[in-house]
Every structure is written in C-alpha cells, then in structure tokens.
N, C-alpha and C positions, 0 to 999 in steps of 0.2 A: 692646435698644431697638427693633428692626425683626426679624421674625422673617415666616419663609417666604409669613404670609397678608397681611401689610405691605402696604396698597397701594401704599407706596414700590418694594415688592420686585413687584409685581405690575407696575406702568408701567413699569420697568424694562425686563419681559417683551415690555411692548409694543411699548416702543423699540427693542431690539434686533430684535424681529418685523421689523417696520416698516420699519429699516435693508435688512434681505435682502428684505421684499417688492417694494420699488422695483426691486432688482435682480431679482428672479425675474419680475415682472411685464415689462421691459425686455427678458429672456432667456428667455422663457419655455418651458424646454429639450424643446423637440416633438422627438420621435425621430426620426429620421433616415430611416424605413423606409422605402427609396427603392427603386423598383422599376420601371425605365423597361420592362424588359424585359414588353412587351403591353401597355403602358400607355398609351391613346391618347392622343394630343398634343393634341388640346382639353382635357383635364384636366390638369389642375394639383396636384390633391390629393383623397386620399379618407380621407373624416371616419367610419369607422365604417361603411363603407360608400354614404356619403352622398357625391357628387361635388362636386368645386371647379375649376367650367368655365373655359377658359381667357377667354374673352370678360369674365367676371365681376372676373377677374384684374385684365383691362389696363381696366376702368371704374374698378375701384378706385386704381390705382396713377396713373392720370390725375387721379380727385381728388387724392390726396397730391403728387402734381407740384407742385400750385397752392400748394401751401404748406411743400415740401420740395425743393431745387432739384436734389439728388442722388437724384429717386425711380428712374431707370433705371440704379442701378451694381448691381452684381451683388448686395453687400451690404445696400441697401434694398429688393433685390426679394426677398432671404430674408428679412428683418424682413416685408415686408409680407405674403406667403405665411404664415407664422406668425400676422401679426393674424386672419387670415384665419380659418384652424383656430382658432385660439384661439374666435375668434367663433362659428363653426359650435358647440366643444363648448359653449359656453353655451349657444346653443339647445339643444339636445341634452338638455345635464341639466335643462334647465328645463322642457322636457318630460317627463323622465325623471321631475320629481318633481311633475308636473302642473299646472303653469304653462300654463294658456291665455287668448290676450286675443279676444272676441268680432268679428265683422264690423263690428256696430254702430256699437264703439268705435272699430279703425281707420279708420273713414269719418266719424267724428264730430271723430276727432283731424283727421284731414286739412284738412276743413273750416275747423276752427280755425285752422288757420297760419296766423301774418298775410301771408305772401307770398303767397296765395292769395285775398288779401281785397283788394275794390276799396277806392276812395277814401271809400266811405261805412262800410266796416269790412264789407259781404256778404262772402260765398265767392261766386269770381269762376270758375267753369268756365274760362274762357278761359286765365286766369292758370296753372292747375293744366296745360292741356294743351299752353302752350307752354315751362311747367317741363320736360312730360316729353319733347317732341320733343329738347329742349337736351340733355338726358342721353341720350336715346337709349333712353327707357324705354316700356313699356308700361304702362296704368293697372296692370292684374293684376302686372306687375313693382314697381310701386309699391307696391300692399298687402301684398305679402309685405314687398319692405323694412322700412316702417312698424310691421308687425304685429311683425317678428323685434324691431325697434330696444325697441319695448313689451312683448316677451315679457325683454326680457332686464332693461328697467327694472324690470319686477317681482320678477325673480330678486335684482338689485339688492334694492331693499323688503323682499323677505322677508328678506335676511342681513340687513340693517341694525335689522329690527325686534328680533331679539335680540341685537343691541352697543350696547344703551344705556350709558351712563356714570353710574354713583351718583356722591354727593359726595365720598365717600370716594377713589373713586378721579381725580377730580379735584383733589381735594387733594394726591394723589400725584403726579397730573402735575407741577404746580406747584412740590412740594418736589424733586421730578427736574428738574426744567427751573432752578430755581434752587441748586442742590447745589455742594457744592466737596468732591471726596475727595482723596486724596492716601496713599499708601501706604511701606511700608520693604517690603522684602520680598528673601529669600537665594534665590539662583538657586544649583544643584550639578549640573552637567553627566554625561550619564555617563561621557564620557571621564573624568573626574577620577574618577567613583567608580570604576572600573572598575579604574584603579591604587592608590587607596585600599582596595581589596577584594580583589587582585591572587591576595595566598597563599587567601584562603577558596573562592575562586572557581579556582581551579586543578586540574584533573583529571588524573588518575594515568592512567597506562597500563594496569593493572589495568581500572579504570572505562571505558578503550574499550575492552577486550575485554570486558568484561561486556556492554555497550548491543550490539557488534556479535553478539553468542552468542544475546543476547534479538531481535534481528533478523536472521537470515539471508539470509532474502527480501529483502533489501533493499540486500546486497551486491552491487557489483559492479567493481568495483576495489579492493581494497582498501588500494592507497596512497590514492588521494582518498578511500577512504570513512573513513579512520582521522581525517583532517583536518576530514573533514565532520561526524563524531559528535564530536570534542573540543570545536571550536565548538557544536556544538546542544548539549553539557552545561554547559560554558561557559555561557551564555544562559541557559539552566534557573537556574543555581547565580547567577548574576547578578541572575534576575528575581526568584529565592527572598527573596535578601537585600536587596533593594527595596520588595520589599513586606513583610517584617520591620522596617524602619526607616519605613517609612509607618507600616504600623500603629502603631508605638510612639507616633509626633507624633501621627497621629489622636487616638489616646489621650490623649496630652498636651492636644492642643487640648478636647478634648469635657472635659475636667477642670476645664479653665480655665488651663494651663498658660503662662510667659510666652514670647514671640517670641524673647529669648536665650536659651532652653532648646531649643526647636525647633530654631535657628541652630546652637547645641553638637552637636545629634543627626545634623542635614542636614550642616555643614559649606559651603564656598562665599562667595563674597562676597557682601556686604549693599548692598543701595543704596535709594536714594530715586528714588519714581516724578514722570512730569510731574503739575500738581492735572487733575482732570479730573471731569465731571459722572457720576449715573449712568446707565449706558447705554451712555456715551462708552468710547471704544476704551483700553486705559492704557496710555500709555509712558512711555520710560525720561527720565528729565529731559533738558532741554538742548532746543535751536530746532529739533532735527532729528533729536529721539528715536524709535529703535522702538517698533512697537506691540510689546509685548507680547498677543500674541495666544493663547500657550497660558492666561494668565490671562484676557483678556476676554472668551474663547468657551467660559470654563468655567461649568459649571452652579453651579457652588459659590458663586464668585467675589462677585456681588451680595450674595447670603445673606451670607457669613462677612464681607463687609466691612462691610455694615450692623450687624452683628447685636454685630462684639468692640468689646470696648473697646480702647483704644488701648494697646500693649504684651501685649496677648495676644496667643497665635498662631493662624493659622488652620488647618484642613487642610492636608495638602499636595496639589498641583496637579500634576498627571502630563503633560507634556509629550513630543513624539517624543525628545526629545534630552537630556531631565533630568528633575529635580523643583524645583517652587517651594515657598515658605511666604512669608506676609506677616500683616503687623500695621499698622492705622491711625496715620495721623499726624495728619491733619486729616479729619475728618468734620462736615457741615457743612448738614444736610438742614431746612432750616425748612419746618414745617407752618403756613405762614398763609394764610388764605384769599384769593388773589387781589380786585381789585375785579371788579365785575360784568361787563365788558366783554371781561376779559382771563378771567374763569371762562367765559362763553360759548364763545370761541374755543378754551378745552382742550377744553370737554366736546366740541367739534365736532370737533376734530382728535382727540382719543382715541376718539369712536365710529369716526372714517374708520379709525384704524388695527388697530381691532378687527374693521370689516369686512373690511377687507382680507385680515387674518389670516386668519380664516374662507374668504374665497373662495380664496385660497391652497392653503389645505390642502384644502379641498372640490374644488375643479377640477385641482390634482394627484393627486390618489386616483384621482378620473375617468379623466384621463389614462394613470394607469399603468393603467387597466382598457382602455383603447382600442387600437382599432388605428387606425393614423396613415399613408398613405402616400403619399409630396410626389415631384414630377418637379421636377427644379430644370434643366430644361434651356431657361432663359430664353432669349430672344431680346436 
C-alpha cells in the first residue's frame, strides 16, 4: 500500500524531523570551547574568530529582561550567549554563500518603519534619533543591526524557496495528521536469549587458550585475562547467533511470511501497542504506557508498518537490550483531500518544517566546521 517514495512515508520523515528540530533549535549544542585562560573580559564569545563584546552582551539580555523575567539567572544567560553565536554563525554562512543586502536598502528599510513615521505617515528624523539615544545606539550601530536582521531574512528566502510543498505531499500531511495505527508486536530480551542459547554459546577452555596463543601481546594477567577472553567469545558466539535468527525472519518477512511464524522463530511475549498516529512516538497500551522507543526511532519502523498487511511480519528491530518484530492491527491512513483552508495551513506548516529541516542540517555542518569559544564568567 505505502512504499518507501509514499508521501505518507515521506511526512512522516518530516514529522519526526520537526519533533527534534524544536529541540535542537532550543539546545542548539554550541561547544563548549571555553578558554578564559587570555581571554579578555570584554568579550564574551569568539565566532570564527569574529568577537562577541561584552557591552553587546548586556544590550541584549536587557531587551530579553523585558519579556523574560529570569533573563539574569545563570541559565538564561547561557541560552542567550548561544542565541548570540547562533546569530553571528548565520551571518557568517550567509556570507559564506554570498548573501549581501545593499546600503540603499537598509536606509530605505529604515525609513519605512512606522515608528519612525510622523502623524502624516513621513519618516520622521527625530523619531529615529530619539529611538536610538533610548537604546543607547549609534546611527552606524543601527545599520549594521538592520543590515545583519536582512542579511539573514534572505538566508531565510533562499532555504524556503526550495521547500515548497507539492500536493502530493500535502495530501500526505493530511493522511498523517488524520491516521490511526496500532500494532501486536514480540519483544525477546537478551537475557532470555542468552539462557535460551546457553549450551551453543558456551566456550571451552581449549577455545581460551586458542584466542589467548593468537594474542600474546595482549596478556597480562592471565587469571583476569582468561575471564576476559571467555566473555569476548561469549559475545562473539552470542552476536553470531543473533544475527542468524535475524536473518532467518528478515527472510521470512521479505517472503511475506506470517507474524506467528516470526513469533515461533523470535520466541518472547506478544502484546498490543497504545493506537497512535504516524509520526507519533508507540507505546505500550494502558494510560501510562512506554514509549517504545527502539521501534519509534527505527528507520524501518514507518516503512514496514505502512507498507504489511495485517498478520504479516515485519523485520526485525534491534534494540540495546533485545529484538523486536510486529504486525498491524489497525491501519487507518485516508487519503482525502482536506477543504481549502485546512490544505493551505498543511502546505504552510510542511514548508516551515522542510525549512527547518534544512537549516538544521545546514547550520550544523557549519558548526562542526567552526571554531567556537564562549567565557561564561557572567556577572
């Protein structure tokens, strides 16, 4: 029904994007490279070598005061040092990829702001330069502002002009945003296989003298080392027969094989998940189920659950601590096309979260190519 290019399977994609953009946006994990040692105490931060003066600092967090009543705890003053960088590396790449806005234009922008416009709608000089005495700005401190806030609107423009939204994939919104899934699926821990596997998995004494004869160099106890090499064969003869029983279900699955066949091969109990959209996180039923999280953060997961039909099985799902397999119970994706007012609104929210996506991954790349380094010795 739904296969890999599915724009059901593709908003999916976006959704779950979307979900960690919020948080990476919010956290947006600036390195730490902190180096007070010579770092002079009017600076605050260095962007690539670009300075983040301390004066700059306390005009900022003074606006945020006004609308954030904990702007001087220790903790808003790292969030706003991070807006901070964050903002410098925009400018930066937007430079980097030749983004520039004219003199022209920022004096023209200016102009226009209606705060700066008398009672008959002129631009008002006067207005403008008792704006900037209040801030405590210079004109030329003003145009850079201005210019950076337009250098980066257009960084903005440029990502958004290629995440436009077809209808296809609004229609996908729509059939995600209205979905009902619901799964059965066998959890097999590995404690359980491990004494299930007990005799095959079991190493001779032979076998740690072998492994310790093939490593000498590596001896150096050899009471702990004997314990050490039975465990690491252990493991090996563990993982061996793990992924011989994967493989079998893969197989099974890709045949078309059924979810009680899988169950037979995996072993474990069977249960039923809470209903949940796609996208959404799956847990275990009940008012105060687990996420299941080794299934929801699987790559697999969307695909195979869209894609079987109900009683077949899926791959299996490798988690730190077991294996999964499941099979649909309710599947439930209608493709209709919204009314108009409610299509306008996906297509608007699935371009934002395509842009998103994009600057994301674009301004983290950045990042790890940067160098970053923050004085956190607020006042």
């Amino acid at each position: 029904m739904f296969d890999s290019r599915s724009p059901v399977v593709k908003i999916a994609g976006y959704a779950i994007v979307g979900f960690f953009v919020i948080i990476i946006i919010i956290s947006f994990g600036m390195p730490d490279f902190m180096s007070r040692l010579g770092m002079d105490k009017s600076i605050v931060a260095v962007v690539n070598g670009e300075k983040i003066h301390h004066l700059d600092f306390l005009r900022y967090r003074n606006s945020v005061s006004q609308r954030v009543p904990d702007a001087t705890s220790k903790e808003m003053q790292h969030y706003i040092l991070d807006s901070m960088i964050r903002y410098r590396l925009q400018l930066q790449k937007a430079s980097a990829i030749g983004i520039r806005v004219s003199d022209e234009r920022v004096k023209r922008v200016i102009r226009e702001m209606p705060m700066f416009r008398d009672e008959s709608g002129r631009f008002n000089r006067q207005h403008l330069n008792l704006f900037l005495d209040h801030h405590h700005l210079s004109l030329n401190d003003y145009y850079v502002m201005v210019r950076e806030d337009l250098v980066n609107e257009e960084l903005v423009r440029l990502i958004q002009s290629g995440s436009g939204a077809t209808r296809d994939e609004v229609l996908g919104r729509a059939a995600v945003d209205n979905s009902r899934l619901q799964i059965k699926y066998c959890y097999a821990a590995n404690s359980e296989l491990r004494k299930r596997w007990a005799g095959d998995i079991r190493v001779t004494d032979a076998e740690v003298d072998a492994e310790l004869a093939a490593n000498r160099s590596e001896v150096k106890d050899p009471k702990t080392d004997r314990q050490r090499v039975r465990s690491k064969l252990e493991d090996r003869k563990f993982e061996a027969k793990k992924k011989e029983m994967t493989d079998g279900i893969d197989r099974l699955s890709l045949d078309g094989g059924s979810f009680d066949q899988a169950v037979a091969r995996l072993g474990g109990a069977v249960r039923a998940s809470a209903v949940f959209k796609v996208g959404e996180p799956v847990r275990e039923a009940g008012d105060k189920g687990a996420v299941l999280y080794s299934l929801s953060d699987s790559p697999l997961f969307v695909g195979d659950c869209l894609s079987l039909r109900s009683g077949a099985s899926s791959r299996v799902i490798s988690s730190f601590d077991g294996l999964y397999v499941f099979t649909p119970l309710v599947k439930d994706v209608p493709m209709r096309e919204p009314a108009a007012a409610q299509y306008e609104a996906m297509k608007t929210r699935l371009r934002n979260e395509k842009t998103n996506a994009v600057y994301i991954n674009m301004m983290t790349t950045f990042l790890e190519k940067s160098k970053v380094s923050k004085n956190l010795n607020f006042d």
